[in-house]
N, CA, C and O atoms as a CHARMM CRD file, in Angstrom:
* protein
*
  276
    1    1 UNK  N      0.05100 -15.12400  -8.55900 PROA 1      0.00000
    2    1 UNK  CA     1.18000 -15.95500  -8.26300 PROA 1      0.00000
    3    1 UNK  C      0.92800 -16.59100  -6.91600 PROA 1      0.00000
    4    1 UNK  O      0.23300 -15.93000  -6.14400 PROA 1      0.00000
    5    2 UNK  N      1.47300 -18.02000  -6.41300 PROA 2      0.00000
    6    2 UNK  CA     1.46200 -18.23000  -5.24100 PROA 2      0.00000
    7    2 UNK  C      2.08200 -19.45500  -5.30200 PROA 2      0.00000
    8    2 UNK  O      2.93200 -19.90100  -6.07300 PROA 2      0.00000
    9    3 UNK  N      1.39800 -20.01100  -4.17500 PROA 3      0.00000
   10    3 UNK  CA     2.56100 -21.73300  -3.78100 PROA 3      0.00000
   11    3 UNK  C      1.91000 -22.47000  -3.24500 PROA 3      0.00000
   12    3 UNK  O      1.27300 -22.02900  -2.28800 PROA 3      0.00000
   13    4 UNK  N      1.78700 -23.69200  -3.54700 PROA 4      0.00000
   14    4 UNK  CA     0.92500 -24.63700  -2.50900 PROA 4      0.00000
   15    4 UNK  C      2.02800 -25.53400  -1.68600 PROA 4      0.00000
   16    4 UNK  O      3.18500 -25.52800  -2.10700 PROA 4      0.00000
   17    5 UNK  N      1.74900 -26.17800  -0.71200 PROA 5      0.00000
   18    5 UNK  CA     2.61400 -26.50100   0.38200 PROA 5      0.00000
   19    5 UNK  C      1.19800 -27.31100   1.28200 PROA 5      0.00000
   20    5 UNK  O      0.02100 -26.97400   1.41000 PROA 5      0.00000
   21    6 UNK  N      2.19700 -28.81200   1.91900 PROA 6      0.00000
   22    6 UNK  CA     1.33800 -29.45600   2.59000 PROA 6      0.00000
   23    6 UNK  C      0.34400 -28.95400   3.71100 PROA 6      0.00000
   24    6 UNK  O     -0.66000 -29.51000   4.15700 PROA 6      0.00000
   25    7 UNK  N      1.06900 -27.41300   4.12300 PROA 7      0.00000
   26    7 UNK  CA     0.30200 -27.09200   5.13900 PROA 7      0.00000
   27    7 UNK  C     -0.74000 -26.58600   4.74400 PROA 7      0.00000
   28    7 UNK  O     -1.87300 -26.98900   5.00600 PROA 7      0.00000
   29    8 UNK  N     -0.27500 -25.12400   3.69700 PROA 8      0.00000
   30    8 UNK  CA    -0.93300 -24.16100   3.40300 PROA 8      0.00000
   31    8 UNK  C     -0.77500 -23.59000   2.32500 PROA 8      0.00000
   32    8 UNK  O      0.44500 -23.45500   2.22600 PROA 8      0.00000
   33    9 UNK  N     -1.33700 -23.09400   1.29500 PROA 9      0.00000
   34    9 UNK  CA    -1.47200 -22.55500   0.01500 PROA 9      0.00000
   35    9 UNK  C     -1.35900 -20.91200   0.26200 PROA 9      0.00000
   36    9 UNK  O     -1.97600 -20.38800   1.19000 PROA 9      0.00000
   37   10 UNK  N     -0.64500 -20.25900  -0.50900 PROA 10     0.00000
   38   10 UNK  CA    -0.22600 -18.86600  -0.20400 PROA 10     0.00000
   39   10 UNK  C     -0.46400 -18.12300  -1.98000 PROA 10     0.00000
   40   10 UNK  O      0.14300 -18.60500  -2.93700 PROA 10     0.00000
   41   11 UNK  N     -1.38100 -16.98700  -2.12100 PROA 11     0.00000
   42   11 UNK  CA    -1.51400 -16.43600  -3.31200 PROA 11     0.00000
   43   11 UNK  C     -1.46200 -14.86500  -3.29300 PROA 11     0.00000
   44   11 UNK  O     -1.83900 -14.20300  -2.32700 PROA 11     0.00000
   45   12 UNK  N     -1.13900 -14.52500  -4.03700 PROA 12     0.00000
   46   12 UNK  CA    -0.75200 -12.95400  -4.02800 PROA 12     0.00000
   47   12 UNK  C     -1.02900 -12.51600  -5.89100 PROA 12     0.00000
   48   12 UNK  O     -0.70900 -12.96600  -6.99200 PROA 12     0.00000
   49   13 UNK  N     -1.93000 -11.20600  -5.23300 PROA 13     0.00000
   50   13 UNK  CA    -2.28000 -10.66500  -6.97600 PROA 13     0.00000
   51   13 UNK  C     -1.69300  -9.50200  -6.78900 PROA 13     0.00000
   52   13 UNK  O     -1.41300  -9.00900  -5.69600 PROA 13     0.00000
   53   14 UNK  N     -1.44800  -8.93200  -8.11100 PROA 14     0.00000
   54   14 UNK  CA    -0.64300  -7.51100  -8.04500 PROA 14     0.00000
   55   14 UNK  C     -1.88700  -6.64000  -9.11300 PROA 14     0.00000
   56   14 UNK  O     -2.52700  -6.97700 -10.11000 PROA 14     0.00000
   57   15 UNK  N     -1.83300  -5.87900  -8.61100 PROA 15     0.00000
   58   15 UNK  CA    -2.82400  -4.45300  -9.66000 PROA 15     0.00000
   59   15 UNK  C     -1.73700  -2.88800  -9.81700 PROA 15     0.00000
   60   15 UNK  O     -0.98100  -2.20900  -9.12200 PROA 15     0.00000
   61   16 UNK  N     -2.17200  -2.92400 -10.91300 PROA 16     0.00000
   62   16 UNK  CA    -1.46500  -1.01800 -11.51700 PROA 16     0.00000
   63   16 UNK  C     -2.46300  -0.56100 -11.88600 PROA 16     0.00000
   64   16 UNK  O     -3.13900  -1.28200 -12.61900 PROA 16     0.00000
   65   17 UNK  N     -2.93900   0.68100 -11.58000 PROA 17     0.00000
   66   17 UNK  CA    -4.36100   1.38500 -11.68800 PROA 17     0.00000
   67   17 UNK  C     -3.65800   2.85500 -11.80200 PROA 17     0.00000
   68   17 UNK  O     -2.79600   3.25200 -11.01800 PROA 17     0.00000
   69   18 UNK  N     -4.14500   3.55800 -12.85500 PROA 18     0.00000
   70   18 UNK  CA    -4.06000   4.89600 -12.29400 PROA 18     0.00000
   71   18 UNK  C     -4.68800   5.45500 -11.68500 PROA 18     0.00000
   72   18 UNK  O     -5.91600   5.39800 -11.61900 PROA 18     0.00000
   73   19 UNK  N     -3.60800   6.44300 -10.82600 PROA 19     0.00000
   74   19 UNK  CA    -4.22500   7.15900  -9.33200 PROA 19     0.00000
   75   19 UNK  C     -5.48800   8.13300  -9.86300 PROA 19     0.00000
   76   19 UNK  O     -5.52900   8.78300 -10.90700 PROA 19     0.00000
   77   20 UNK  N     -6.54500   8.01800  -8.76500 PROA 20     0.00000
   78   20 UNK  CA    -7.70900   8.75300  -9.09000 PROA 20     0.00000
   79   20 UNK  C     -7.36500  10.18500  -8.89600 PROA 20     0.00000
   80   20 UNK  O     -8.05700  10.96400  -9.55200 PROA 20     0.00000
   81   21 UNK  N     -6.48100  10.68200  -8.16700 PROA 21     0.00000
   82   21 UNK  CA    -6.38500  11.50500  -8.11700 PROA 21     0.00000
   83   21 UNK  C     -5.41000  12.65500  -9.01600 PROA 21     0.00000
   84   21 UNK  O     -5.63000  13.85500  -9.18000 PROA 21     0.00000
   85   22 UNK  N     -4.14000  11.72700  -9.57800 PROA 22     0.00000
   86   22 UNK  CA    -3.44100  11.89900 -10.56000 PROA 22     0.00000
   87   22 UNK  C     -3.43900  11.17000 -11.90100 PROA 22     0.00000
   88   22 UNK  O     -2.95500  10.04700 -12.04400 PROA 22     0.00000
   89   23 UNK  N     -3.90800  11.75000 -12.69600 PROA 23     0.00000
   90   23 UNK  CA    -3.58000  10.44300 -13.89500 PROA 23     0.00000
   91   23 UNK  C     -2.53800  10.19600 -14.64000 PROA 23     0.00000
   92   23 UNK  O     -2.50200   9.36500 -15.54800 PROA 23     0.00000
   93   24 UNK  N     -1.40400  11.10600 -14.18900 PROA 24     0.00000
   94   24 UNK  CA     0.19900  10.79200 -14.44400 PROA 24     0.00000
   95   24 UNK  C      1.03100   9.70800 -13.49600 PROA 24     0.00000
   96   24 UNK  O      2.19200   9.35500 -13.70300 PROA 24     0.00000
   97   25 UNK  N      0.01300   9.17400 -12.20200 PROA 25     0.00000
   98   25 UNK  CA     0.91500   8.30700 -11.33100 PROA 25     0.00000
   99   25 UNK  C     -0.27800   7.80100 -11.30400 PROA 25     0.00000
  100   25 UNK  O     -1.39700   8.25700 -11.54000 PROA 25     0.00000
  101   26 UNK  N      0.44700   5.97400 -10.71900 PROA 26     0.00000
  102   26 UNK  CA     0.03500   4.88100 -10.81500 PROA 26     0.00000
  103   26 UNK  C     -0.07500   4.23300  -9.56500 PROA 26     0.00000
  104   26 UNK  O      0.96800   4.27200  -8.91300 PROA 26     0.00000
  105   27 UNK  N     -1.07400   3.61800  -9.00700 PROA 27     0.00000
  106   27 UNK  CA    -1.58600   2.67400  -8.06100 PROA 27     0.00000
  107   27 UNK  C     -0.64600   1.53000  -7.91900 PROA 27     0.00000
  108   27 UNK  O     -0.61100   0.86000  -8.95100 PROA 27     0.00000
  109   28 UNK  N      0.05100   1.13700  -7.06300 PROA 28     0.00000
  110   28 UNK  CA     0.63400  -0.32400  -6.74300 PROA 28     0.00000
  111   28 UNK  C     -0.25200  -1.11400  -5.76100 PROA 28     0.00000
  112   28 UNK  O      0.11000  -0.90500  -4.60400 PROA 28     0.00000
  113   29 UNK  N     -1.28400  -1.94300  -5.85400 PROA 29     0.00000
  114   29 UNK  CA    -2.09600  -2.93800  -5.18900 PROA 29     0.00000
  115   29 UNK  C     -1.65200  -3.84000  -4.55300 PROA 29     0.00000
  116   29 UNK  O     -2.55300  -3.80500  -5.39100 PROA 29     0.00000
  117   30 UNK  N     -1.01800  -5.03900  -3.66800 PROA 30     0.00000
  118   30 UNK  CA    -1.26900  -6.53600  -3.14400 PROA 30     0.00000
  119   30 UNK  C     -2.56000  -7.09300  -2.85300 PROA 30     0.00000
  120   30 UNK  O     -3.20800  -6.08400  -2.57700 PROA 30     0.00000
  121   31 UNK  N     -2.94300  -7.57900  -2.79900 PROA 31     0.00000
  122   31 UNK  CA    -4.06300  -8.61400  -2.42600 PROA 31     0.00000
  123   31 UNK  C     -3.21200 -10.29100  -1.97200 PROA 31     0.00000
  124   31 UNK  O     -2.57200 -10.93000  -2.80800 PROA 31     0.00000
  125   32 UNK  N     -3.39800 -10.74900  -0.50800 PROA 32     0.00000
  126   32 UNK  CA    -2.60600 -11.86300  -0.43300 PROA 32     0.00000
  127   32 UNK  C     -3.89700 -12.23100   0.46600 PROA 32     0.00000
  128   32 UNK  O     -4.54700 -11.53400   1.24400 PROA 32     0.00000
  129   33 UNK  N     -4.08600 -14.15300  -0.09100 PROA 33     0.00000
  130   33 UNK  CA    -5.15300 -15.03200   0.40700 PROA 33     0.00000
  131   33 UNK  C     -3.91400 -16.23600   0.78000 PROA 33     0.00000
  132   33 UNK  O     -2.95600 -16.41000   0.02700 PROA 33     0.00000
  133   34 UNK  N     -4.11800 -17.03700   2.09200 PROA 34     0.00000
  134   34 UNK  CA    -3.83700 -17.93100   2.93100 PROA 34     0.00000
  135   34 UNK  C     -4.73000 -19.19700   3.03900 PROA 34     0.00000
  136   34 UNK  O     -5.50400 -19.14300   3.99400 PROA 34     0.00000
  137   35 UNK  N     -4.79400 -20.16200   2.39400 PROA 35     0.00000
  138   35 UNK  CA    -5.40300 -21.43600   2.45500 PROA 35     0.00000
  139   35 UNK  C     -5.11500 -22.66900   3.90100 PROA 35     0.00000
  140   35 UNK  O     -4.31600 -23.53100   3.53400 PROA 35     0.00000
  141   36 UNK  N     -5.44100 -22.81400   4.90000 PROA 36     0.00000
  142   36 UNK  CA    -4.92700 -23.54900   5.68100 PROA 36     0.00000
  143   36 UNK  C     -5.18600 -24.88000   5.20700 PROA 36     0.00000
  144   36 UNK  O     -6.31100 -25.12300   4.77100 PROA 36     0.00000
  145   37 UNK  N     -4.33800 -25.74600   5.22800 PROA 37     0.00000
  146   37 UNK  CA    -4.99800 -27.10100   4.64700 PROA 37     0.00000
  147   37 UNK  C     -4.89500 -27.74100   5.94800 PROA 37     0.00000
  148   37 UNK  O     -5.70600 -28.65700   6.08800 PROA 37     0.00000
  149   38 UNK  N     -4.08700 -27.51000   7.00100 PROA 38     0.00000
  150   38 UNK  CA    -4.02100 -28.77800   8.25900 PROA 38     0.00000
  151   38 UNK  C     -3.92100 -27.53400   9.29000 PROA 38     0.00000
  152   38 UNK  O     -3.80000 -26.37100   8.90500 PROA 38     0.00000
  153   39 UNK  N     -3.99300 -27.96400  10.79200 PROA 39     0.00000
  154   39 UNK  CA    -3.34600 -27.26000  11.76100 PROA 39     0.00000
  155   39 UNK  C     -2.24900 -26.90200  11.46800 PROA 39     0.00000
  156   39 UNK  O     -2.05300 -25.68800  11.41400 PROA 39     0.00000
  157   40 UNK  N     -1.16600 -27.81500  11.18000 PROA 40     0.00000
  158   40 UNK  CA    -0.13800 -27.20900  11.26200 PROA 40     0.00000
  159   40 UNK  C      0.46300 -25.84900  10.43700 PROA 40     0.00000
  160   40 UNK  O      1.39700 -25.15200  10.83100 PROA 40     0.00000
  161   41 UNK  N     -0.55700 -25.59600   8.80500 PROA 41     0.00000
  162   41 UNK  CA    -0.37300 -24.23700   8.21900 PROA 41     0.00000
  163   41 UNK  C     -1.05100 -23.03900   9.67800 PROA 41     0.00000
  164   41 UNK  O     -0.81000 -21.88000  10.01600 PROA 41     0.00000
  165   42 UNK  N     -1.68900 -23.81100  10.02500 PROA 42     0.00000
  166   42 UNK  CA    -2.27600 -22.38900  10.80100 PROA 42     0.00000
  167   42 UNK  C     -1.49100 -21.84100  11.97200 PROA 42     0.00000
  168   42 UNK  O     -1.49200 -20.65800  12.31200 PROA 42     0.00000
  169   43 UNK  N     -0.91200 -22.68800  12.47600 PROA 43     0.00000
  170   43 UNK  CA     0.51200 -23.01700  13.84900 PROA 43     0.00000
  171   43 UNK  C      1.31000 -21.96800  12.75600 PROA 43     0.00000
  172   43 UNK  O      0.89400 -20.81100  12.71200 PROA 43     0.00000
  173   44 UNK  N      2.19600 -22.27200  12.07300 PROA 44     0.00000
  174   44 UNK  CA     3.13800 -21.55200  11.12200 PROA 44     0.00000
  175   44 UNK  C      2.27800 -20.80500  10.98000 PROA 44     0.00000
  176   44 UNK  O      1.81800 -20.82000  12.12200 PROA 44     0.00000
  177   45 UNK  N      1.53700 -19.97600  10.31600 PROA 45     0.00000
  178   45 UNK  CA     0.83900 -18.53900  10.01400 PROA 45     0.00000
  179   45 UNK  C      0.98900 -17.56200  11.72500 PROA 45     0.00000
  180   45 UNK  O      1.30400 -16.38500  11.90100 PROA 45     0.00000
  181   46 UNK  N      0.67500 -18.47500  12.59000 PROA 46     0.00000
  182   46 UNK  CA     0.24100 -17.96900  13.34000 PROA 46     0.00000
  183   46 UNK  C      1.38800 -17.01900  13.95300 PROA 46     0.00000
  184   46 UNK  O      0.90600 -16.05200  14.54200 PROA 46     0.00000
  185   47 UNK  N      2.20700 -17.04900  13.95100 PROA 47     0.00000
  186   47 UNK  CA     3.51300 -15.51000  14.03900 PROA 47     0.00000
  187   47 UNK  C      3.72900 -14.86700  13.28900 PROA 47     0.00000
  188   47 UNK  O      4.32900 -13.82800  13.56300 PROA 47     0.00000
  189   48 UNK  N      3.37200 -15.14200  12.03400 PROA 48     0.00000
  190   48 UNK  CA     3.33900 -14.02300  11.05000 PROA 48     0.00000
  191   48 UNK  C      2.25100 -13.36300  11.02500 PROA 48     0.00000
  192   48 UNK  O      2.58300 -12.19600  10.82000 PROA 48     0.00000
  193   49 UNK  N      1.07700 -13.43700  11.12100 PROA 49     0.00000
  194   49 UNK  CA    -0.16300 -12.51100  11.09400 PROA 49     0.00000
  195   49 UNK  C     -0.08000 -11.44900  11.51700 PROA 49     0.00000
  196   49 UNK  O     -0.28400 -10.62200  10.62800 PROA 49     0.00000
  197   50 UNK  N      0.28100 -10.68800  13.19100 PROA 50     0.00000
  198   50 UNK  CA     0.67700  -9.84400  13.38900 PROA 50     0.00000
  199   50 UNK  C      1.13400  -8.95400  12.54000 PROA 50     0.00000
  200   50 UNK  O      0.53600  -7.89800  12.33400 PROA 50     0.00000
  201   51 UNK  N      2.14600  -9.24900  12.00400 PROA 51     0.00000
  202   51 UNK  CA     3.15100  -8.44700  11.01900 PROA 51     0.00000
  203   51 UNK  C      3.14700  -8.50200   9.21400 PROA 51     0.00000
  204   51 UNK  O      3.88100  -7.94700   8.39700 PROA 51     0.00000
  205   52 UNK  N      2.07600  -9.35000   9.06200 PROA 52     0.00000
  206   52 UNK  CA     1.63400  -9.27400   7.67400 PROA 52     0.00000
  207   52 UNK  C      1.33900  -8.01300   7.07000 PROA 52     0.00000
  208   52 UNK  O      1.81900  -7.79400   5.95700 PROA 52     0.00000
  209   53 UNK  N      0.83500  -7.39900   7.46100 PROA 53     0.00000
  210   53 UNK  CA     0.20700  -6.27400   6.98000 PROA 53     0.00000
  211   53 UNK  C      1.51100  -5.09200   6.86300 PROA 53     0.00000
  212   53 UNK  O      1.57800  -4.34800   5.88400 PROA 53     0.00000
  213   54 UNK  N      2.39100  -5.04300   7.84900 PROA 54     0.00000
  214   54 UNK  CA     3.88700  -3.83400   8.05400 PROA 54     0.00000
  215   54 UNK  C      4.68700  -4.80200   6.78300 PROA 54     0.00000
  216   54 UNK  O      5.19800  -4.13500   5.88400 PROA 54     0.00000
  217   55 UNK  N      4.82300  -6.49900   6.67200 PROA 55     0.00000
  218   55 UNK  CA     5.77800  -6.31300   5.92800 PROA 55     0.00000
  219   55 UNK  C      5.36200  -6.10500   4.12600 PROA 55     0.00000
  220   55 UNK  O      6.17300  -6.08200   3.20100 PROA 55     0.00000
  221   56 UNK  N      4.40300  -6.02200   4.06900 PROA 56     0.00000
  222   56 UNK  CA     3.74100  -5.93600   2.79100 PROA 56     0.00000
  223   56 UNK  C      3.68900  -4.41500   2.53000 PROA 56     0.00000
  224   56 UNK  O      3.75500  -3.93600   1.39800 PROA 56     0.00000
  225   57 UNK  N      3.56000  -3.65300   3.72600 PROA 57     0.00000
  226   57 UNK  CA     3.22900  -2.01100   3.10800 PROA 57     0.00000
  227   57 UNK  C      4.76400  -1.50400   2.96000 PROA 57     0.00000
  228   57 UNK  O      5.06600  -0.47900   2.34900 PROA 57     0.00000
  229   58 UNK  N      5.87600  -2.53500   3.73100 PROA 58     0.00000
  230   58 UNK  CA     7.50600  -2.03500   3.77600 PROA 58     0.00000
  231   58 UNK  C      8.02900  -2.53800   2.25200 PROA 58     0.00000
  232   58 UNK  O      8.84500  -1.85600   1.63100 PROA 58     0.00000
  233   59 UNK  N      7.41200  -3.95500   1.63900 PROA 59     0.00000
  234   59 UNK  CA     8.00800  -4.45700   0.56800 PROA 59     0.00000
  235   59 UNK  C      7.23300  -3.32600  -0.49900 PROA 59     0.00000
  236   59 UNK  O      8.06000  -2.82600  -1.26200 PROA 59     0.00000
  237   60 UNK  N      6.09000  -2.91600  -0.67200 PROA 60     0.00000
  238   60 UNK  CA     5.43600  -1.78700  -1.24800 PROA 60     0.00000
  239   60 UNK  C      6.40800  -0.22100  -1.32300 PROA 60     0.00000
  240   60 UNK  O      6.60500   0.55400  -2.25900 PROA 60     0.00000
  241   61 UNK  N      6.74100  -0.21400  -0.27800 PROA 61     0.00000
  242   61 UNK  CA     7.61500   0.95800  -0.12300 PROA 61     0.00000
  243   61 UNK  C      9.18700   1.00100  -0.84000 PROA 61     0.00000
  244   61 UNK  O      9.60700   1.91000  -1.55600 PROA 61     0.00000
  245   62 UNK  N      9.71100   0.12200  -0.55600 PROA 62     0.00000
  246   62 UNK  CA    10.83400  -0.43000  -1.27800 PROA 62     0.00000
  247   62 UNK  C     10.49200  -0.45400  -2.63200 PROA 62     0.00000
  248   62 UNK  O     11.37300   0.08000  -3.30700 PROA 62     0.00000
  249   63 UNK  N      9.59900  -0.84700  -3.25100 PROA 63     0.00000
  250   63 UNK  CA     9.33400  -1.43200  -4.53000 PROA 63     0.00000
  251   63 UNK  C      9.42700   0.16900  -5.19300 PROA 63     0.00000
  252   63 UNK  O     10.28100   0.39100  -6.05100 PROA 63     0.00000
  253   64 UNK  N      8.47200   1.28700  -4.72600 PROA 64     0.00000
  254   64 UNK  CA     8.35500   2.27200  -5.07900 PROA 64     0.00000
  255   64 UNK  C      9.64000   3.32800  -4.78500 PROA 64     0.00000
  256   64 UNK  O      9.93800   4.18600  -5.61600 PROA 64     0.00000
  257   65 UNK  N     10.14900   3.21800  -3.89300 PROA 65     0.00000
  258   65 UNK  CA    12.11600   4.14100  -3.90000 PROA 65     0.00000
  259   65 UNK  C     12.48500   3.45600  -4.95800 PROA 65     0.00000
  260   65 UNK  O     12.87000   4.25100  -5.81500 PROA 65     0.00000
  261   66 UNK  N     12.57100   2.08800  -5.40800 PROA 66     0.00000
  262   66 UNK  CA    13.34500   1.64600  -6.05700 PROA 66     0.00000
  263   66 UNK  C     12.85200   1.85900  -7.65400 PROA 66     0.00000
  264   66 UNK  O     13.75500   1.62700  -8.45800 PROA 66     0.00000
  265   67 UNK  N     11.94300   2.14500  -8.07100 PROA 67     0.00000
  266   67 UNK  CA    11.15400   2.46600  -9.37900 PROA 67     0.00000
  267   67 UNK  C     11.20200   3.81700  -9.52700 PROA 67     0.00000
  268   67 UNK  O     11.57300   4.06700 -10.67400 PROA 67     0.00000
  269   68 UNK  N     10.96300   4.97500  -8.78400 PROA 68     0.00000
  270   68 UNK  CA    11.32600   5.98300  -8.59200 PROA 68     0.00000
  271   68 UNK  C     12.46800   6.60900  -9.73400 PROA 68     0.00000
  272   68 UNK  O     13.65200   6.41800  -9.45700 PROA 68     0.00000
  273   69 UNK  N     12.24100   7.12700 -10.62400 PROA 69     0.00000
  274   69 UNK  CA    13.28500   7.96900 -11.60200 PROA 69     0.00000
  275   69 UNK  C     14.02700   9.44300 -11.23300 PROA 69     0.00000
  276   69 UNK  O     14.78600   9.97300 -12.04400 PROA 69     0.00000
């Protein structure tokens, strides 16, 4: 899934794997790629980078309380 936009192109894949270590529970993956097309996507990226990585492992976390039976 993703979005293209004059600045910058934004894509995100999702994976379900079962856990190597359990084979009753399941792997939740992201993978997210950033296309700059001008300066100005990279200006805008450029305050989010920092925090890319916390809000992706927080939306991960959420996803999993909320699936949780």
């Amino acid at each position: 899934m993703g979005e293209n936009d004059k600045h910058l192109n934004f894509r995100a894949s999702f994976l379900l794997t079962p856990s190597p270590r359990d084979k009753e529970k399941q792997v939740f993956s992201i993978t997210t790629a950033v296309h700059f097309n001008n300066g100005m996507g990279e200006m805008y990226f450029l305050p989010v980078k920092p925090f890319h990585g916390l809000i992706i492992r927080s939306t991960l976390k959420k996803c999993n309380k909320s699936m949780q039976v």
